[in-house]
C-alpha positions in Angstrom: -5.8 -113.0 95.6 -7.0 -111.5 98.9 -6.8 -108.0 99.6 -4.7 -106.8 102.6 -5.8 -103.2 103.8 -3.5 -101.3 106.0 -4.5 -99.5 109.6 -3.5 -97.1 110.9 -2.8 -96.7 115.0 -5.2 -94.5 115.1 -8.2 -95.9 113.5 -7.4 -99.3 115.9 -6.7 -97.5 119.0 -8.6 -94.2 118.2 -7.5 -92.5 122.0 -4.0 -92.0 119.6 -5.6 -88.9 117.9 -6.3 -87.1 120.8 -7.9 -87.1 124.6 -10.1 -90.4 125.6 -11.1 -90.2 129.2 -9.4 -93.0 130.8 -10.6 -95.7 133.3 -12.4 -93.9 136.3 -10.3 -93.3 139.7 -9.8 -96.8 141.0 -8.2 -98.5 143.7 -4.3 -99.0 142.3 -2.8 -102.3 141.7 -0.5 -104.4 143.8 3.2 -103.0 143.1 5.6 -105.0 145.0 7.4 -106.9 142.5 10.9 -105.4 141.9 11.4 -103.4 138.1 15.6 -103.1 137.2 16.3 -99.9 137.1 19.2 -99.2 134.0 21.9 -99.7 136.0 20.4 -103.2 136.6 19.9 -102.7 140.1 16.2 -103.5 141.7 13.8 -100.4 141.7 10.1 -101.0 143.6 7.5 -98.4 142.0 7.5 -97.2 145.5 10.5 -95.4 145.4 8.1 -93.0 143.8 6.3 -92.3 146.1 5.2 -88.3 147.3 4.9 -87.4 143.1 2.4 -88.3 140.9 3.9 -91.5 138.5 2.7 -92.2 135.3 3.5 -95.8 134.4 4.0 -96.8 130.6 4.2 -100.6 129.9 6.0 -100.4 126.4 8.2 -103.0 124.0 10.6 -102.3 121.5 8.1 -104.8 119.2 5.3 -103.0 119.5 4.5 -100.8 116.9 2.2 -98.3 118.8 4.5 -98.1 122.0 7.3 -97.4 119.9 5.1 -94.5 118.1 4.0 -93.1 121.5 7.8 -92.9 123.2 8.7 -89.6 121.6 5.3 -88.1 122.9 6.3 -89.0 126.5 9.4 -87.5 126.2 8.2 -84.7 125.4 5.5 -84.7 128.1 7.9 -85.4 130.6 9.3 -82.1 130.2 6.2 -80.5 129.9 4.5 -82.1 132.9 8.2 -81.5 135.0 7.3 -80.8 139.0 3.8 -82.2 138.2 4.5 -85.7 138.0 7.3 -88.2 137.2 7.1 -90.5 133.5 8.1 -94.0 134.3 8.7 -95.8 131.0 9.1 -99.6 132.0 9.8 -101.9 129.0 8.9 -105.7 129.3 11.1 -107.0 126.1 12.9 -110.2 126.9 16.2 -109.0 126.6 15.4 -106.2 128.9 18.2 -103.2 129.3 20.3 -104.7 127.2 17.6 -104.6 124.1 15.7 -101.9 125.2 18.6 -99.1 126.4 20.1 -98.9 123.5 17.0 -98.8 121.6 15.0 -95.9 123.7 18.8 -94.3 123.2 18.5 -94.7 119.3 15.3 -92.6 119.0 16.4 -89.9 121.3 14.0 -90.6 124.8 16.3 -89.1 127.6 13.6 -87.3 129.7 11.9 -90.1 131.6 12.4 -92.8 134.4 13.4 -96.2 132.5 13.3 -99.7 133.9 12.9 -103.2 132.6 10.8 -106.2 133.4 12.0 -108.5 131.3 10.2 -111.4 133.2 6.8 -109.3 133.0 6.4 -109.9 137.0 5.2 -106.5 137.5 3.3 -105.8 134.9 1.7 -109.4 135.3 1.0 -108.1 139.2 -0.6 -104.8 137.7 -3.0 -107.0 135.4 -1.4 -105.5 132.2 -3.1 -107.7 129.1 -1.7 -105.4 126.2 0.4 -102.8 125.3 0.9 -100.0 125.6 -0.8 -99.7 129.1 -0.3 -96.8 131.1 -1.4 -96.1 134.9 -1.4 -92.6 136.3 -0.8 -93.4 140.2 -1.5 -90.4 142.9 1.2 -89.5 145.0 0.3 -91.9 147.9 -0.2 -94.5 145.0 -3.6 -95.3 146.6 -5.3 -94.5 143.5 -4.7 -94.8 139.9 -6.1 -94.4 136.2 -5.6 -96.8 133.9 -5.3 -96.2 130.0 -5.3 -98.8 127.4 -3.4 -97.9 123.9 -1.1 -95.2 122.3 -1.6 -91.5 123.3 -0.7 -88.3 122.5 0.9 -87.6 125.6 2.2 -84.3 124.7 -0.8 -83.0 123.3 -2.1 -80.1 125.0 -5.7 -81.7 125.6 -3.8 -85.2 127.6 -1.8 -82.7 129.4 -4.7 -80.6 130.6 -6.8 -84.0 131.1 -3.5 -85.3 133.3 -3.4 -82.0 135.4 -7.3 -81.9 135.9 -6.9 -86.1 137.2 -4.5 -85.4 139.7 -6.0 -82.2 141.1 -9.6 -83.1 141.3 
């Protein structure tokens, strides 16, 4: 009989336990496909435009999305009047599997939207989750970071704040 040895998050995606720079400063992805919004009417990333966005690609199947949402929550209220937390799930059933879900655990402090045909996060080049993108305010340039966070640890906040203002 094989053995089966359990992982942990953060020993596969090791930027869980704390700060991993991201990507460098890059040109930011084509955003024009259209997101719902939770009232199921179309959103463009755009309307964000003038604040700072951070972007999370998340599903309700994915085990280290799911352990990351409460960290964003929490940074959203941290990072308030710095930037904006856009959580934008890509499950199938979009708001109607993933609404009552994020309600479930408690996430009420961030943007939500759904792209439940995964044209924008196809658009943005997203090839796993989670993936996050921290856009500027003119959504010229972005950083892009690949797997689960802390995002309310004191370390990613500070990294956040030094990104956008350098």
């Amino acid at each position: 009989m094989k053995s089966v040895a359990l992982i942990s998050a953060a020993a596969i995606w090791p930027s869980f336990a704390g700060a991993v720079t991201p990507t460098s400063r890059h040109l930011a992805p084509s955003m024009s496909n259209a997101i719902l919004d939770k009232d199921g009417k179309n959103l463009n990333v755009a309307a964000f435009k003038g604040m700072p966005v951070l972007i999370n690609f998340w599903a309700t199947w994915c085990p280290p999305c799911v352990a990351e949402l409460p960290g964003l929550n929490r940074a959203a209220d941290k990072l308030s009047g710095l930037l904006e937390i856009l959580l934008i799930s890509v499950d199938r059933g979009g708001s109607k599997k993933a609404l009552p879900f994020l309600q479930s655990k408690g996430i009420n402090r961030t943007h939500l939207a759904f792209d439940a045909k995964g044209a924008l996060s196809r658009e943005m080049g997203v090839r796993g989750l989670p993936t996050s993108f921290l856009l500027d305010a003119d959504q010229r340039y972005c950083w892009t970071f690949l797997g689960p966070r802390e995002w309310a640890d004191a370390e990613i906040i500070a990294e956040l704040q030094l990104l956008l203002e350098g």
